[in-house]
N, C-alpha and C positions, 0 to 999 in steps of 0.2 A: 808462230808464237803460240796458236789456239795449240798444236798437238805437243810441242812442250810442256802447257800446263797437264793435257791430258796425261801424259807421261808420270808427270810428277804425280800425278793424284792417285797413276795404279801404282807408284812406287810408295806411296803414304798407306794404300789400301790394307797391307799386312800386317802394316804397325798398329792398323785401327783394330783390325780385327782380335790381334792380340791384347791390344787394352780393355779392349770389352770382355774376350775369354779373361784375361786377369780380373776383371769385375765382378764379373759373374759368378766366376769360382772363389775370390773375396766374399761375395755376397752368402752363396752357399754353405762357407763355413761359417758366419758369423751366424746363420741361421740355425745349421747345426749347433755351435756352441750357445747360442742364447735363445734355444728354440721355449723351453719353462716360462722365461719373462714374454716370451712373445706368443706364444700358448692362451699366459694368464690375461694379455692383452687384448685378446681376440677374443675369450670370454668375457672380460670387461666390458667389450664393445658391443658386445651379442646381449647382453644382459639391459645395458644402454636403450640401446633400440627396443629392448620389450618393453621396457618401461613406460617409454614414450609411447609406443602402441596404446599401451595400457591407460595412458594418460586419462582421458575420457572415461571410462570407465571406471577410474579411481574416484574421478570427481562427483560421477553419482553414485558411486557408493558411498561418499563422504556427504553428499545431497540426501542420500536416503535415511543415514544415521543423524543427520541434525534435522531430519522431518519427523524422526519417529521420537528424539526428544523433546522435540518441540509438541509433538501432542500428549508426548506421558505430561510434559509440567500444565497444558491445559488441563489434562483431566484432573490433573491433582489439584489446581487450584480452584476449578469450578466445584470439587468434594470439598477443601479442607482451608478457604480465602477465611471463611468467618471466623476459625479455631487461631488462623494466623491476626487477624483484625484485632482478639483481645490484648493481642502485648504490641500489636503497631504504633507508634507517635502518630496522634491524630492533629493536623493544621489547628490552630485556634483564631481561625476565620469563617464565613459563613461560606461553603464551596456548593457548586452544584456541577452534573454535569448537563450540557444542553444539545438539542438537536430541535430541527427547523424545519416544516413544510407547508406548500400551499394548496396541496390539493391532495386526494386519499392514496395517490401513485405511492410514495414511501410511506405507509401505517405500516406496510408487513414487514418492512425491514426494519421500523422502527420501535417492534415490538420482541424482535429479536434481539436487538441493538438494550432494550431495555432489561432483560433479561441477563445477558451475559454482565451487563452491568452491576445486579443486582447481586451476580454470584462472584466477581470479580474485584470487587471493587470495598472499599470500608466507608467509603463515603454516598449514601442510598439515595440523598437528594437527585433528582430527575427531572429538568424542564423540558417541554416542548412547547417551542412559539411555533402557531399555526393561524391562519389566515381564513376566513369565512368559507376558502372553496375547500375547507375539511369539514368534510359532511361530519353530522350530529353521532352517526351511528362510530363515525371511526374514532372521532375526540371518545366517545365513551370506553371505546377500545384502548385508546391510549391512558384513559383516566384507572381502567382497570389494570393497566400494564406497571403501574405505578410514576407517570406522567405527571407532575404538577405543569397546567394547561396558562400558556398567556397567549392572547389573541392579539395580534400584530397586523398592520396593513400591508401586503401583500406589496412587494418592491421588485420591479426590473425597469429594463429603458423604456417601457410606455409608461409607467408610473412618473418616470422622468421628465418625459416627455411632455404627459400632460400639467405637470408642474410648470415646466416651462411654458406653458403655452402653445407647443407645436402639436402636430396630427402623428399619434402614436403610427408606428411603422411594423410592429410587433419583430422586430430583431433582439436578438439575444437570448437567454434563458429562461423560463417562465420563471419568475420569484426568485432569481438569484440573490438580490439584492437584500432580500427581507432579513438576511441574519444581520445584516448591520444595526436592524437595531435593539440588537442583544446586549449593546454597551450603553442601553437606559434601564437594563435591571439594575440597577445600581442597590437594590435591596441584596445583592450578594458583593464577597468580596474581589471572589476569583470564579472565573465558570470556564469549565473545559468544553469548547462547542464540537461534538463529532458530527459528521453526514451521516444518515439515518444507513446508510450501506456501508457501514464501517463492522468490523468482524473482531473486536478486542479478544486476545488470544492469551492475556496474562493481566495482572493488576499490572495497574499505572499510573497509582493513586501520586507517585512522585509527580506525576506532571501540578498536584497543587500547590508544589513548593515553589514555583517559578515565580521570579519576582521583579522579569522584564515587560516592556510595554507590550509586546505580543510574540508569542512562542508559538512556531509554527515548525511544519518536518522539511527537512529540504526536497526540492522535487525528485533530486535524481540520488542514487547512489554513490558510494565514495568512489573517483576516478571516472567522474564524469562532472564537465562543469558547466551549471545550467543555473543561470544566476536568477532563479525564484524558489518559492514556497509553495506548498498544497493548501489549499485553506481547508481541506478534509477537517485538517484539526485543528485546530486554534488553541491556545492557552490565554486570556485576559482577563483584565480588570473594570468591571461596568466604569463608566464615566459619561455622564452625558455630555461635557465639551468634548470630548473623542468624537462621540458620535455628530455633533454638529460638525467637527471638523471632517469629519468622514462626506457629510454630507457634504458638503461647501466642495471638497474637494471631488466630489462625481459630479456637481452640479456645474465646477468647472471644463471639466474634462466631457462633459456630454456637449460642450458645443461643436467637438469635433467629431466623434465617434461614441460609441455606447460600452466603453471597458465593462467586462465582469466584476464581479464583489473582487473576485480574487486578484487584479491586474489593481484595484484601487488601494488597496488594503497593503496591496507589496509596495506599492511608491507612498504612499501614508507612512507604511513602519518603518521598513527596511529603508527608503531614501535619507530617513532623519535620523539610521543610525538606532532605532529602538525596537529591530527584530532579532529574537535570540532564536538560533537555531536550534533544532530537536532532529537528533538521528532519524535517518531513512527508517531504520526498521522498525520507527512507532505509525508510519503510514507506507507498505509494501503494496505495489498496488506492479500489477500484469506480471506478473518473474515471481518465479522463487528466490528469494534473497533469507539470509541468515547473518546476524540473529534476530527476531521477527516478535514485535509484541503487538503490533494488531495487521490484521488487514483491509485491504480497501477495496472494493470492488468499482473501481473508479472506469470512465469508458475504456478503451471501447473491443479488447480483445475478445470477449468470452460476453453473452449479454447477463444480467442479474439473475442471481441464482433464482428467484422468483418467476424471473422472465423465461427460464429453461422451457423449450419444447416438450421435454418429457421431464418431470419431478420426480425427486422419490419418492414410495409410500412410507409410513410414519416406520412400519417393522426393521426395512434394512436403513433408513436415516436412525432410529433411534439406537442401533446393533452398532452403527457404523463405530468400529477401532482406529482408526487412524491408518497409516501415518501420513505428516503433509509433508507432500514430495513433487506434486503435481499441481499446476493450477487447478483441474478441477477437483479436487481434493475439498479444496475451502466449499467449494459449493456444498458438498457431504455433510460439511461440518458447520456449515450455515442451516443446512437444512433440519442437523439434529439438534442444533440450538432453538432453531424454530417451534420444531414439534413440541420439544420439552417448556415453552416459553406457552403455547397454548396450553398446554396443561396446567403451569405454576399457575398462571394467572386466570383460569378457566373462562378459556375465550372460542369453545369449542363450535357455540353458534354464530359469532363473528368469524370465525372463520369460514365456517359454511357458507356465507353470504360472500367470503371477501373474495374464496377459489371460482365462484359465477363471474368477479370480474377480471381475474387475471385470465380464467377463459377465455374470456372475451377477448381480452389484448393481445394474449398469445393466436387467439384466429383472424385478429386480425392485421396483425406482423405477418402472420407464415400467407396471405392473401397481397400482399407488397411483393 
């Protein structure tokens, strides 16, 4: 029976062979006649493929063109914000914007932060609440930067702590806690709270239009879901029962654990329903993202531009053109905001004194 089938299979083998020559030579005329469509084909697909090669390379050259816009409309606004402020609708409420420390670690960034403010912005008002460990010489520095000064009790989980009655453990943030009580200036209507390392790259004067309980940027970028806020920025309205309730609610929350300002302020607002969100791109912090109205130099990729091992000098920081394409880019443009912000406010001998201590810090990081 085996050599039967055998049989049949070489009687089948000619017929095969000739179905496939029919094939083939099918195949070969269909090529010749439609070889133009199938030509055009093969370039279509050749072309394909470079494309996507090129992909990448599309994309920073598309990164590079919104970095170099993005610092022509800085320049032009740090030149020509006040020529625009004469026809802007100005809020007819008392606005300030505010920023917080407890010790002289952010004065340099906060006299930066003051400055871009000053060229930035139509609204001039400027708080810093700062706490007794800001030495005499940096409050004066800040009072020259144009600083209106409130002195605050210095707040993290030992202050907590010894509230309660327990043996502080020193966990947490030194003074994180102290901007909570920026909702008893209630001498204003609406105050925009920035971190002293925050980099404003355009006016933003709209954030004092907001008229929810707290406006805050979302942490993560669109297409990523990370359900909190930065407290970088805040948007609010002083209220002193806010702030009792603020407190009640860390004083609760500390019998378990020592949550940051930020971790309390999210389940304060956002649980009750009364955080409005504000775009990624008014707090960009580690990435280049676009479109971009300030940036943050939040932890912990790159250390603060202050904190750099090697600075630049005032000639190539104050030359620097642009554009921002790179993270350290913002350093650049941090640092020519700086140099120029010592000169408006002429704080030439405060700074002499303040670059002995960031020496110091940076020798003794690079000694870790």
């Amino acid at each position: 029976m085996m050599m039967a089938t055998v049989e049949t299979m070489r009687a089948k083998l000619p017929v095969r062979m000739l179905a496939i020559t029919l094939l083939v030579g099918f195949t070969l005329i269909q090529i010749v006649l439609h070889w133009p469509l199938l030509s055009q084909a093969g370039k279509y697909t050749y072309q394909l493929l470079s494309l996507m090669a090129r992909d990448s390379q599309r994309y920073v050259t598309e990164t590079q063109l919104l970095g170099e816009m993005t610092w022509r409309l800085h320049k032009y606004e740090l030149n020509f914000n006040h020529q625009t402020c004469k026809s802007q609708v100005m809020v007819k409420k008392k606005v300030a914007w505010l920023t917080a420390m407890v010790n002289d670690d952010f004065v340099v960034p906060a006299i930066a932060l003051s400055y871009l403010l000053k060229k930035l912005s139509c609204y001039q008002d400027r708080i810093v609440m700062v706490s007794t460990g800001v030495s005499q010489a940096a409050q004066a520095a800040l009072k020259q930067a144009g600083y209106k000064i409130e002195v605050v009790q210095p707040m993290d989980c030992d202050y907590m702590d010894k509230l309660k009655g327990r043996k502080p453990t020193g966990k947490g943030i030194l003074g994180t806690h102290t901007r909570l009580q920026a909702w008893n200036l209630t001498q204003w209507d609406t105050l925009v709270y920035l971190d002293a390392d925050f980099l404003p790259l355009s006016n933003m004067d709209e954030l004092f239009t907001r008229s929810s309980g707290l406006s805050a940027p979302y942490c993560s970028r669109p297409g990523i879901a990370d359900p909190c806020f930065n407290a970088g920025l805040l948007v609010f309205h002083p209220h002193r029962e806010v702030f009792q309730g603020l407190m009640d609610h860390w004083s609760k929350a500390s019998d378990y654990s020592c949550p940051n300002d930020q971790i309390l302020l999210w389940h304060y607002f956002a649980d009750n329903d009364q955080w409005d969100p504000l775009p990624y791109g008014y707090d960009v912090r580690r990435m280049i993202y676009f479109p971009m109205k300030a940036y943050h130099f939040a932890c912990c990729l790159r250390p603060k531009p202050w904190h750099y091992p090697q600075v630049p000098n005032r000639h190539d920081a104050f030359y620097y053109d642009g554009p921002i394409d790179d993270i350290d880019d913002f350093a650049m443009v941090w640092w020519r905001s700086f140099y120029r912000a010592v000169d408006e406010f002429h704080l030439d001998e405060w700074w002499t004194g303040a670059q002995k201590s960031l020496a110091k810090y940076r020798s003794n990081r690079s000694g870790l």
